[in-house]
N, C-alpha and C positions, 0 to 999 in steps of 0.2 A: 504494500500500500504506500502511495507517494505521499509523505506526510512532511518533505519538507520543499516546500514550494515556498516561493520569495515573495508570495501575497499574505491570505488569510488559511487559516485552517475550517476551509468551508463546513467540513463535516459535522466539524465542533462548535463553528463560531454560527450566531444568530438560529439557532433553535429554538422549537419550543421547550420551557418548561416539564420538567417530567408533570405528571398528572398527581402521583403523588407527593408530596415533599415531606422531607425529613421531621420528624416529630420537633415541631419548638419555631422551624422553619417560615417564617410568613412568606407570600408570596413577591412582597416587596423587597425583600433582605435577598434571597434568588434572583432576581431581576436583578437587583446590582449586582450579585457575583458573577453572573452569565452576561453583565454589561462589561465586567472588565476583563473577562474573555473575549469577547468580542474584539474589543478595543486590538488586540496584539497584534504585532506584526513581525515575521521574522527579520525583515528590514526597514529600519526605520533610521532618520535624523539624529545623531547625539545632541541630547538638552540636557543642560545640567541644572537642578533646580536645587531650594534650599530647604532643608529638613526640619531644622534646628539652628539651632546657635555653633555656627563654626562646621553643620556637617552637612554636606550637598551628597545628591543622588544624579549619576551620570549614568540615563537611560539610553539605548541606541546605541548605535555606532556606524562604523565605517564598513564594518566585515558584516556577513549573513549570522542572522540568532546571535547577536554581543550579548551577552549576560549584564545583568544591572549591575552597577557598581559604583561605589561612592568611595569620599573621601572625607577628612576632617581635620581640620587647620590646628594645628597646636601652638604651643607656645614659638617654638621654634622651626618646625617642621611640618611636614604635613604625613600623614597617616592613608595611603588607598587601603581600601577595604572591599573585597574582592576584583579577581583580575580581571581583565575582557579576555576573549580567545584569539584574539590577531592582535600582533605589533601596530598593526597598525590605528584599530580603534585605540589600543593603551595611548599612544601615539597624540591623539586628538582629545583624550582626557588630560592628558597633560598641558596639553595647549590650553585650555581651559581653567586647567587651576593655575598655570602663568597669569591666568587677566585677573584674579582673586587676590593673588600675593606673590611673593617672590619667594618667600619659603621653600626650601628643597623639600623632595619628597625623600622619609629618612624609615620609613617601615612600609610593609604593605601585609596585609590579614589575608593568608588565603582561605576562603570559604572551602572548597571541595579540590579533592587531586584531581580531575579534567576540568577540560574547559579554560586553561590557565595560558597560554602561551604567549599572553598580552605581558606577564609577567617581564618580559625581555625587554621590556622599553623603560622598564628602570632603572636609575641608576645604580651603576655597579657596588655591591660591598651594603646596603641597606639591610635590614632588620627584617627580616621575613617570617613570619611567625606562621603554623598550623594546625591542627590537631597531630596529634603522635600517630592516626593511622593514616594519615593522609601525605607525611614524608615518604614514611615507608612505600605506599600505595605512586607517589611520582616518582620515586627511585627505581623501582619498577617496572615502570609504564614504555610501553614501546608504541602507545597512540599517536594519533596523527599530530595532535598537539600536546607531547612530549616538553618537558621544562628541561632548558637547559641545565646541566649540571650544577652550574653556578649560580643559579636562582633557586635551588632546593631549601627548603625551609631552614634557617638557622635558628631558632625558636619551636619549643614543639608544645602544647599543653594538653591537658587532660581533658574530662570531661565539664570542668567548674572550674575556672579561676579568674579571677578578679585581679585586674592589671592598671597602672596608669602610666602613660606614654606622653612624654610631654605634654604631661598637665590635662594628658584626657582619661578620662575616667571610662575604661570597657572592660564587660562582662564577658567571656568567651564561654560558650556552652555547644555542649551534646547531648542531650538529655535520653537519646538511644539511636544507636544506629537507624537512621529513614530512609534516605532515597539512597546513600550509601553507607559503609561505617567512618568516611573519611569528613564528614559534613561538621561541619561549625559554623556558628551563631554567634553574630556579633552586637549585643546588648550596649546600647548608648544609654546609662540611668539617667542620665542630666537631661536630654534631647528625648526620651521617652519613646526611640528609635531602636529595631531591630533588626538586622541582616539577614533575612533568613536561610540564605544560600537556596541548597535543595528542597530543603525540609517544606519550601515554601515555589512552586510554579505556577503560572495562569495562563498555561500554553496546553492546559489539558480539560476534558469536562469537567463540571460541578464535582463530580464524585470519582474523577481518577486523579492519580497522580505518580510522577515518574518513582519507577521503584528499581534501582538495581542490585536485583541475588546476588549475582555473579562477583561483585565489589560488596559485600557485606550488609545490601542492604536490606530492610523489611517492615512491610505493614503494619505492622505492632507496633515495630519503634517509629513511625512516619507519625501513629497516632497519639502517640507519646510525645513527641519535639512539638506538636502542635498542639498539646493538652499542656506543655510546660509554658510553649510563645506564650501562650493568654495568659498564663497564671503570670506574669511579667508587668511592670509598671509600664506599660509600652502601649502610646495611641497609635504609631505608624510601624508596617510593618513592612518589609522591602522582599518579596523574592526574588527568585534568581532569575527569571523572566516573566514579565507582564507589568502591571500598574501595581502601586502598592494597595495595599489593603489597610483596613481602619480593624479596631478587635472587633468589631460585630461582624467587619466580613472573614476575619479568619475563622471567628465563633461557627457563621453559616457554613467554610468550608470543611470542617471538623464534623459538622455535623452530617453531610452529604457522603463524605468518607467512612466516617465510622455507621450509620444507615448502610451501606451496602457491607460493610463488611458485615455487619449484624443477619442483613438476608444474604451472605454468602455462607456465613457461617450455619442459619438456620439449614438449609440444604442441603446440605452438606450433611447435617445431622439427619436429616428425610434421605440419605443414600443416593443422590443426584449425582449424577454425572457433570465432570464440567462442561460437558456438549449443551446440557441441559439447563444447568445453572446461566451458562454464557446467553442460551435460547429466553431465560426469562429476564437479567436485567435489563430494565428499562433505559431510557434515554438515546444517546446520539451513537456512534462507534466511539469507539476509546484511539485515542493518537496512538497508544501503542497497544498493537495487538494484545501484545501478553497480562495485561493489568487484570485484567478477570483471572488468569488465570496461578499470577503471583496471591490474588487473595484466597484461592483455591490450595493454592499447597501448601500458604503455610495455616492453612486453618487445618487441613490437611496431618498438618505435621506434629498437631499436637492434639 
């Protein structure tokens, strides 16, 4: 199935409504989530807007599907917070934060081990911080956008720790391995702002979301990283691609998520087939074939 076309994701984007919605769910609070699905585009203009106090969001880019990524001005330096996938969008974020300040950029946060190879348009010998499966996982990696050697994380953190970097104040979290086990969460307590990386996409229906086994990832913890986002002092939420999200609309997409896992899981216990189970959810096709079939095995699995 050709799901990455340089428009809209027709199959997905401007549908109707499922018939049922999510217990809790108004029909209003879905109409905004399936509007900022709509909204997406795999290419689009970089615009860098203002978050907060000191922290901008650089949507778009120059390359096909740039991942959202922001930055935050410190005392002395500046901080990116997740990479683009091409030099050359990094390239044009920088250009950007040139008209902000003159501050060098002296750290960069990487959210997940793909998707990163924007990473090369920073200056050499910077602060590169990760999660600790996420070094491992680009050391690795023999993908198409592979990290230079020299931009491998020199920083690695856990699940929880609490950091400040020239005078900024962030949270780094993994609250369970989701769309991989490599994903981190960059919590701004001051700015009330959060990075969601993967844990967070709007490039897929109401009730799917990018899952990969294969790299550690899983359903349970997908619904976990997004049962911890909300419990977070945080009005703005940023994924790793599409429009940000307010907490009511991550609250609706949690709920559309865990609603089908709930009737995957019931089925599953009725002895259905995933031919069958696939045959009854409702709604649009899923961007990626396999999403029924990830909620299938690891319900499956336990």
């Amino acid at each position: 199935m050709a799901w990455r076309a340089e428009d809209q994701n027709e199959d997905l984007q401007h549908v109707p409504l499922p018939a049922e919605l999510p217990k809790g769910v108004s029909v209003a609070q879905a109409q905004k989530l399936q509007g900022i699905v709509d909204e997406f585009r795999f290419l689009e203009p970089l615009v860098v807007s203002k978050l907060g106090d000191d922290l901008y969001l650089a949507k778009g880019g120059a390359d096909n599907n740039a991942p959202n990524a922001g930055f935050v001005v410190g005392l002395t330096g500046v901080i990116f917070v997740n990479n683009k996938n091409s030099v050359n969008a990094q390239k044009a974020v920088l250009a950007e934060i040139a008209k902000i300040t003159p501050n060098p950029v002296i750290a960069t946060i990487v959210l997940h081990s793909d998707h990163e190879s924007g990473i090369a348009a920073l200056p050499a010998g910077l602060t590169i911080i990760a999660h600790q499966n996420a070094k491992r996982r680009m050391e690795e990696s023999t993908a198409r956008d592979k990290v230079p050697p020299a931009y491998f994380p020199t920083r690695t953190v856990g699940n929880d720790e609490t950091t400040t970097i020239d005078g900024v104040r962030i949270r780094l979290l993994q609250f369970a391995p989701g769309a991989t086990d490599s994903d981190l969460i960059a919590y701004f307590p001051d700015q009330k702002v959060a990075f969601a990386s993967s844990a967070l996409v709007m490039n897929f229906p109401l009730a799917s979301t990018v899952i990969h086994p294969e790299i550690g990832g899983s359903v349970r913890g997908w619904i976990e990283n997004a049962t911890g986002l909300l419990a977070l002092d945080a009005n703005t939420y940023v994924p790793d691609h599409g429009g940000v999200l307010t907490k009511d609309d991550l609250r609706t997409k949690l709920a559309f998520v865990q609603d089908r896992w709930n009737k995957v899981k019931a089925m599953v216990a009725q002895g259905k087939s995933l031919e069958e189970i696939k045959a009854a959810m409702p709604g649009p096709p899923d961007r990626d074939s396999t999403t029924i079939e990830n909620f299938y095995t690891e319900v499956k699995s336990k």
